[in-house]
C-alpha positions in Angstrom: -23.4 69.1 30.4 -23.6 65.6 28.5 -25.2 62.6 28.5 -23.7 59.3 27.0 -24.7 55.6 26.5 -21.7 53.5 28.4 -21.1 49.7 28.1 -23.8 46.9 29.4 -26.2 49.9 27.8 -25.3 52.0 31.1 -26.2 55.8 31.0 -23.7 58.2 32.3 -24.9 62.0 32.8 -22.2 64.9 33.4 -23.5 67.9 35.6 -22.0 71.0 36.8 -22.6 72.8 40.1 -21.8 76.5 40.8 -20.8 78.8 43.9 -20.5 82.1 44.5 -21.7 85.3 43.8 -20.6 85.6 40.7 -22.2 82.1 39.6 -19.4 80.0 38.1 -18.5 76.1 37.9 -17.0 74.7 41.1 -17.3 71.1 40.2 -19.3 68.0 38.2 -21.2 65.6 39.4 -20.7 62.1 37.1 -23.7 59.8 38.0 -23.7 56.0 36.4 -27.3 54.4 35.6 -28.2 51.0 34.8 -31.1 50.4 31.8 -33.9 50.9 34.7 -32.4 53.9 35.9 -31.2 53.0 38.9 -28.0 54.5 40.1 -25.6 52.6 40.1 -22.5 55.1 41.5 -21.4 58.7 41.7 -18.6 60.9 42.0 -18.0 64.6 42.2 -15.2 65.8 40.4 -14.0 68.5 42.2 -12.5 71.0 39.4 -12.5 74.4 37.9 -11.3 77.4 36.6 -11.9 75.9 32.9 -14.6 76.3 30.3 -16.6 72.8 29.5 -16.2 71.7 25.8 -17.9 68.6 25.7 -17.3 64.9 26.8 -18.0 61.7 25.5 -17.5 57.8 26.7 -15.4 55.4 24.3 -13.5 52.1 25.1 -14.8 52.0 28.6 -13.5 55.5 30.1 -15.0 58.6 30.1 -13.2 62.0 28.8 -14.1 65.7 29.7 -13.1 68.4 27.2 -11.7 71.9 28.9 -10.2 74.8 27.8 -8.9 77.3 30.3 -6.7 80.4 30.4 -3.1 80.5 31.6 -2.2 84.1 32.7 1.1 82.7 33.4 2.0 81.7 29.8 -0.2 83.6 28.3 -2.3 81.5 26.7 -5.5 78.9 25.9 -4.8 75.2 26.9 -7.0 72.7 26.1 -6.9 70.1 28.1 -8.8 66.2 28.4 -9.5 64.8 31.6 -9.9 60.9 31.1 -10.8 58.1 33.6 -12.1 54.8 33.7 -15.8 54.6 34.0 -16.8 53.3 37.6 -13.6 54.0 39.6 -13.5 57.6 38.8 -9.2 58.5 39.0 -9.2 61.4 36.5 -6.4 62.3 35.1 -5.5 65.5 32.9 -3.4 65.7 29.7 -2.8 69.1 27.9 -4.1 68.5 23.9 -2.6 71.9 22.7 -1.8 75.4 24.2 -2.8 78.4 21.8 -0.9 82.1 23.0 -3.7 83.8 23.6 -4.8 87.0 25.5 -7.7 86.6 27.7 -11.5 87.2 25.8 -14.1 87.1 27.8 -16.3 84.5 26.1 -13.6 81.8 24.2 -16.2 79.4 23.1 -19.3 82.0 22.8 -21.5 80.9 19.4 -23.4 83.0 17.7 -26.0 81.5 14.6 -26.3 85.5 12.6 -23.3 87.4 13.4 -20.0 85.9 14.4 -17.6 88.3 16.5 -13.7 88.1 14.8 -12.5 90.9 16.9 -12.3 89.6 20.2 -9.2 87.9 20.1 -9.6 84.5 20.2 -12.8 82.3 19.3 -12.7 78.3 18.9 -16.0 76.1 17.8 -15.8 72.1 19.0 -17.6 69.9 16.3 -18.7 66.1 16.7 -18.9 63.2 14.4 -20.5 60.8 16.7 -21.4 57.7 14.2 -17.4 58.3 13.1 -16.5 59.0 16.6 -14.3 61.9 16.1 -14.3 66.0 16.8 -12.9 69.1 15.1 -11.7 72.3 17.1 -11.6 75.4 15.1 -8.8 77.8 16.4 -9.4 81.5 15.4 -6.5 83.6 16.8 -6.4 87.7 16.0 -3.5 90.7 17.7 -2.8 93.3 15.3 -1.6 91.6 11.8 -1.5 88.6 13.5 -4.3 86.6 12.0 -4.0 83.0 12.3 -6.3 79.5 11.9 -5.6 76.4 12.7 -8.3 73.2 12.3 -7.3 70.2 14.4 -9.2 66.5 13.6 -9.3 64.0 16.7 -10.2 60.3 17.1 -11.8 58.9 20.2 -8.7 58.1 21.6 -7.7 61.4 21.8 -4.9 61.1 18.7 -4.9 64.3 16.5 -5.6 62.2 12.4 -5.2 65.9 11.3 -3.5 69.3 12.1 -4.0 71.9 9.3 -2.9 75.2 9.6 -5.7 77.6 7.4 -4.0 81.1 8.6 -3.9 81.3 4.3 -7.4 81.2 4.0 -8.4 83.9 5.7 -6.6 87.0 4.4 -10.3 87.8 2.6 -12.7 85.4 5.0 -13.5 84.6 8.3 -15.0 81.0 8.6 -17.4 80.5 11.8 -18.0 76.4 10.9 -21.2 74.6 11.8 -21.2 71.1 11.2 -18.2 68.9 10.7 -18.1 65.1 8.8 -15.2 62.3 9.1 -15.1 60.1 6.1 -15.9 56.8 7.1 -11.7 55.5 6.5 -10.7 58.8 8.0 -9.2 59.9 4.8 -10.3 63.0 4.8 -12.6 65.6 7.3 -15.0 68.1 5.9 -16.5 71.0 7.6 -19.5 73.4 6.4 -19.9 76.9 7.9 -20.0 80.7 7.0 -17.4 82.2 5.2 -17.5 86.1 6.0 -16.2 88.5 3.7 -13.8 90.7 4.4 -13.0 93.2 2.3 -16.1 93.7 0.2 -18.8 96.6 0.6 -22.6 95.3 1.7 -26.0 97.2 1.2 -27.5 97.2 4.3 -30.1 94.2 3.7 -27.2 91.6 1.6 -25.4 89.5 3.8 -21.9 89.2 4.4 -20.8 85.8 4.3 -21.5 82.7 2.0 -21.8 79.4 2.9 -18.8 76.9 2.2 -17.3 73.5 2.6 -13.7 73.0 3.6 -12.4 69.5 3.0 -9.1 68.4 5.2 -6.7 65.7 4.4 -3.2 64.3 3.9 -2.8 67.0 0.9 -3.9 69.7 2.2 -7.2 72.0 1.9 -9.6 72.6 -0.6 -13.0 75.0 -0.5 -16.0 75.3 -2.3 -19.2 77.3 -2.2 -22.4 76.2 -4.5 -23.8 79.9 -4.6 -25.4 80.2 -8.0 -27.5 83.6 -9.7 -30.4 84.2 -7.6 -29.9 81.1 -5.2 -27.5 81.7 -2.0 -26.9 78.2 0.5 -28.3 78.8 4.1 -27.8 76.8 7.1 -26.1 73.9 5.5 -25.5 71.0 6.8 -23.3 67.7 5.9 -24.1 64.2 5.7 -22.3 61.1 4.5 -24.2 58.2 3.0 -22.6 55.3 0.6 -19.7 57.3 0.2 -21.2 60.3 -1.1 -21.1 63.4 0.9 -24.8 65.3 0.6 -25.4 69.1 2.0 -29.2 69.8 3.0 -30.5 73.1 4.1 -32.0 75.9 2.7 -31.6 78.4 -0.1 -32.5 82.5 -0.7 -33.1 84.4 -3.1 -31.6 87.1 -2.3 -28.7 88.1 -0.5 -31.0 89.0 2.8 -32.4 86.9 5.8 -35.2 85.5 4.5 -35.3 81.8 3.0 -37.4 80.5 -0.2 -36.7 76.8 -0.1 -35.0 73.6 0.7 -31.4 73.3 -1.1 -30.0 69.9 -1.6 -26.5 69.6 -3.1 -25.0 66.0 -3.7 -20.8 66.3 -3.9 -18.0 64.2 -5.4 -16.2 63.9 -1.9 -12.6 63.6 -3.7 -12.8 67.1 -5.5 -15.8 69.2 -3.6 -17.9 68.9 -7.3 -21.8 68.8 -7.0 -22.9 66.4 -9.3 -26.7 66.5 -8.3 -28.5 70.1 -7.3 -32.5 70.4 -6.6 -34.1 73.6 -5.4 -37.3 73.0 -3.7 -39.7 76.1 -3.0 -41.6 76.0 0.5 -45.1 74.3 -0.5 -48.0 75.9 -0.5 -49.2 73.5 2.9 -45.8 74.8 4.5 -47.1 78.8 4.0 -50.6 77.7 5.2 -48.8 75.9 8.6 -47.0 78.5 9.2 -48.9 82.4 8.8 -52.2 80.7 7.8 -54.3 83.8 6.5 -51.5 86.0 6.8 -50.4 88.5 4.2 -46.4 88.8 5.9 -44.8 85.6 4.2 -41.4 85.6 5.4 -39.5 82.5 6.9 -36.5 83.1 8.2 -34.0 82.6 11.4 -34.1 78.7 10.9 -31.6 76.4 12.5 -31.2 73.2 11.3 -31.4 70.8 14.0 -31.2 67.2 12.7 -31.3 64.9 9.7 -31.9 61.1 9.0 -32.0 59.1 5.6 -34.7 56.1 5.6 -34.6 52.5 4.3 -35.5 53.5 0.8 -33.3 56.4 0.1 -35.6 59.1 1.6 -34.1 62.2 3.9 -36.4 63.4 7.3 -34.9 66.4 8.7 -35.7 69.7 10.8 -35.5 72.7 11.7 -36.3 75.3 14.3 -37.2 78.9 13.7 -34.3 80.7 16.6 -33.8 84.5 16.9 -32.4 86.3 20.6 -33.9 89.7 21.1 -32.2 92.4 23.3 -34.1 95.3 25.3 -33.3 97.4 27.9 -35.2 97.5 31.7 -34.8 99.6 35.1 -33.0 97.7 37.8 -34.1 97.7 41.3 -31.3 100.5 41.8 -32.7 102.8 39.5 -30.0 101.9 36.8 -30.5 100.3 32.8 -29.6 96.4 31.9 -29.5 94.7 28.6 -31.8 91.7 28.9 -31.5 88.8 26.1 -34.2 86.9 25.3 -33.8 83.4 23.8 -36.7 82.6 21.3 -37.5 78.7 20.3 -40.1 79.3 18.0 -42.0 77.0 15.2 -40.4 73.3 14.3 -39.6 73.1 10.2 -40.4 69.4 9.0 -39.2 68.6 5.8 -39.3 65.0 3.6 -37.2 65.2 0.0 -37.3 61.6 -1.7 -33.7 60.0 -2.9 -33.4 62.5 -6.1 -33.7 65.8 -3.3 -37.3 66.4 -4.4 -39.4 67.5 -1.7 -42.3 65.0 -1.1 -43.6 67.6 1.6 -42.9 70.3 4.2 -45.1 70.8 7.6 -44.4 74.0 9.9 -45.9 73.1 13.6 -46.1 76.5 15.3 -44.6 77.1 18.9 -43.6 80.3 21.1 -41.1 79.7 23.6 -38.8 82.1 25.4 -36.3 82.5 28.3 -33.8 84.1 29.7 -32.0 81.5 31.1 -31.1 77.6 30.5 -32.2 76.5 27.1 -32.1 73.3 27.9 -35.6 73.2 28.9 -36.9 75.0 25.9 -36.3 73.5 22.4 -37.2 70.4 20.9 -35.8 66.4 20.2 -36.4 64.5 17.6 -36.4 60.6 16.6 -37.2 59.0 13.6 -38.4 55.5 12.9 -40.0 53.6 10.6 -40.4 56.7 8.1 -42.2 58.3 11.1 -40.7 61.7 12.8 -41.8 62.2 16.4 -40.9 65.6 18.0 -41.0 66.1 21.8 -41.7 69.5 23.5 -42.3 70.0 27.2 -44.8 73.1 27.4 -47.0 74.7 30.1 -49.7 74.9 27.4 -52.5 72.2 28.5 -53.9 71.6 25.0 -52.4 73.0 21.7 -54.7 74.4 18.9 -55.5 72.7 15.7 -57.1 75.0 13.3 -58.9 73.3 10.4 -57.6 69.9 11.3 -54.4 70.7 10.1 -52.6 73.7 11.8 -51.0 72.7 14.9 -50.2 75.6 17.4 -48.4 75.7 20.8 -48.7 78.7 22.9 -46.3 78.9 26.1 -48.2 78.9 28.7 -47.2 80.6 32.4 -46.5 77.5 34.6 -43.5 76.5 35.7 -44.6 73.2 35.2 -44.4 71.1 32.1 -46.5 69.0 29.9 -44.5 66.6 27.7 -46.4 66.3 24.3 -45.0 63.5 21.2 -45.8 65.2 17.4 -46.3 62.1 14.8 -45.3 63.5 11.6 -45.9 60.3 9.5 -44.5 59.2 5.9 -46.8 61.1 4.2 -46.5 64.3 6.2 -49.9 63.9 8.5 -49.5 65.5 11.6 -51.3 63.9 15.1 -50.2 64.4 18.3 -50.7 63.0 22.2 -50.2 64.0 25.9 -47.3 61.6 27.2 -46.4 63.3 30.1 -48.4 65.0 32.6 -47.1 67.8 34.8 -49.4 66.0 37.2 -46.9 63.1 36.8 -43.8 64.7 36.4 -43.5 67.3 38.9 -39.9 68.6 37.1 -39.4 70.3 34.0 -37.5 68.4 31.6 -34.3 69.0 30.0 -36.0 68.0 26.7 -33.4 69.4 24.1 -30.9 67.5 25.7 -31.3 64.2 25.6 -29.9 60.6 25.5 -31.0 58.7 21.8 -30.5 54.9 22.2 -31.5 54.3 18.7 -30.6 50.6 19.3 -33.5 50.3 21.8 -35.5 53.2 20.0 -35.8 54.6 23.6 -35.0 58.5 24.2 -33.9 59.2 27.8 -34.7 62.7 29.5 -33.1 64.6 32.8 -35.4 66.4 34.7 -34.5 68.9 37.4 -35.6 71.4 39.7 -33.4 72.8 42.4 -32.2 69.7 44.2 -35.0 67.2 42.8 -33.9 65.1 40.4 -35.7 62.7 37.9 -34.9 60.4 34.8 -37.1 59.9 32.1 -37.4 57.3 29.6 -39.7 57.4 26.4 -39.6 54.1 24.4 -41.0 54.5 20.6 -43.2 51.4 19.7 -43.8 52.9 16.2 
């Protein structure tokens, strides 16, 4: 559920467990590791009923985020369970209650189509270098529409509470990525706007992307749409007091994406005072379909982004879509099956000025049904070098021409754990770090642990009650 660095670089892993039929949380299991992962302690804390936000270690305790239904008052709490790291005494303090009716999926996300009928919806964002975390609140009954944005510190104190019911008589905001100034004047959060009360063709899409700044005075919104150039998947990033949005751009209101967008913003008054449009490269296309006459990238989720010693921005991508179908069950009935697809990694450099340097597509196929956790990708960067891990069945990937790099998922449910070197000037090589020889267990290898202090990335591996932790140190 998460996986944190404590003090006297200690790791500290969160799992759940789950009972019954119906398969639902019954418990977590905290377990403490020293830096040569041996286990130091572990406690099973013995609760449910809620849904897990997120949780996060600061100033020597540990706190679990929660948000559960109360039939009784008719409403969502939200609740943090804190204790101190090592003796384990949780105890629980309500953060807000929200009158609510029941829905069945609170905290459900969606990347392409946002549900604002349901009822009640709420998104949990992190800063972790400023160490603080947004909840959206989306609450809908009839006419009453309302929106409320809450800021907390690490110590649990709410820096701001904004009410934003006003802002959405025309748009619903489903927000993505969320950044504290580094003084905590002032929070800003990037997401999708949908429109309202406007009439679509069936291919133009129905929101645009904005950022929503948050302080002492209030609110204020902007979008950087221009003629013929619509933001997608933005994301914020704060660097020498500047506030930057990276992501991509269309041109056209459909699904498809043309480029890389990079916006730089006045953080006082939301202005961009520094726009560059970069068009996928021509090496990109050839990564990515090859020969192929179809040209169309889209369904890309940003994933992460780093700035270098000189100036320089490294980020990626991953190309995500869910598919639904229907199949017989063994009683003769239909299900709807959805299937999760982690597909190609997006590589991008832009120098200090937003101008793209280059763009590499490495080209994966994964799918499941299940825990994503073992699909996916991490990334780390150092030294002006990305390195991308994937765990895949696939012995060997293909490298057509010398260039093109292709994964195929292979049908082994064991893994192979393969590092991707995408250096400073966009050359791709690759090597075999983990055998499934070696590591019996499939690793969890989206969600790791980055010690970027000790350039070491820390994975869990699992498979029904074996256990294993993994560490990958990066000597550049």
């Amino acid at each position: 559920m998460t996986f944190e660095e404590g003090e006297s670089d200690n790791k500290i892993l969160v799992r759940a467990y789950y009972t019954g039929l119906i398969l639902k949380p019954k418990g977590y299991l905290i377990e403490r590791y020293d830096s040569e992962l041996q286990l130091i302690d572990e406690f099973n804390y013995k609760f449910r009923g809620a849904d897990f936000l997120d949780g996060f270690t600061a100033n020597g305790q540990i706190y679990l985020l929660f948000i559960e239904y109360d039939p009784e008052r008719l409403s969502y709490i939200y609740t943090v369970h804190q204790s101190p790291v090592g003796s384990y005494d949780f105890k629980k303090k309500n953060l807000l209650v929200v009158p609510s009716v029941y829905v069945e999926n609170p905290v459900e996300k969606n990347y392409f189509n946002r549900n604002f009928t349901s009822g009640f919806s709420t998104t949990i964002l992190f800063d972790r270098d400023q160490r603080a975390f947004a909840l959206s609140l989306h609450y809908k009954k009839r006419k009453d529409n309302q929106h409320r944005i809450i800021i907390y510190d690490y110590n649990m104190n709410p820096v701001f509470d904004q009410d934003f019911s006003g802002e959405i008589e025309d748009k619903n905001y489903a927000f993505e990525g969320f950044k504290m100034a580094p003084d905590f004047s002032a929070a800003y959060l990037v997401g999708k706007a949908y429109f309202k009360k406007r009439r679509f063709k069936a291919e133009e899409r129905k929101f645009q992307y904005e950022v929503v700044k948050i302080a002492a005075g209030g609110t204020q919104t902007a979008s950087y749409d221009l003629p013929g150039k619509f933001s997608e998947g933005m994301k914020p990033l704060w660097k020498n007091n500047s506030l930057y949005l990276v992501g991509f751009y269309a041109d056209r209101r459909d699904n498809r994406y043309n480029g890389i967008d990079f916006i730089a913003i006045k953080p006082g008054t939301l202005e961009a005072v520094k726009r560059q449009h970069n068009p996928f490269s021509e090496q990109f296309m050839k990564d990515k379909f090859g020969t192929e006459n179809e040209k169309v990238v889209k369904n890309l989720v940003f994933k992460d982004a780093q700035f270098t010693a000189d100036g320089s921005l490294l980020f990626n991508a991953e190309e995500y879509f869910v598919t639904r179908s229907l199949e017989s069950n063994a009683s003769g009935g239909r299900v709807q099956k959805e299937r999760f697809h982690y597909n190609d990694i997006v590589s991008i450099k832009l120098d200090a000025d937003g101008k793209m340097l280059w763009a590499r597509n490495i080209n994966k196929t994964e799918v499941t049904q299940g825990d994503g956790a073992y699909a996916s990708y991490t990334s780390f960067s150092k030294d002006g070098n990305t390195y991308f891990f994937i765990c895949t069945a696939a012995d060997n990937p293909r490298l057509l021409n010398n260039e093109r790099l292709i994964f195929k998922q292979g049908l082994s449910r064991n893994r192979n754990v393969f590092l991707i070197r995408i250096d400073g000037q966009g050359q791709v090589s690759y090597e075999k770090i983990i055998d499934q020889e070696e590591a019996r267990l499939p690793l969890m290898v989206s969600k790791p642990l980055i010690c970027d202090d000790s350039d070491t990335v820390y994975f869990y591996a699992k498979r029904g009650s074996k256990k294993q932790l993994v560490a990958v140190k990066i000597q550049g």
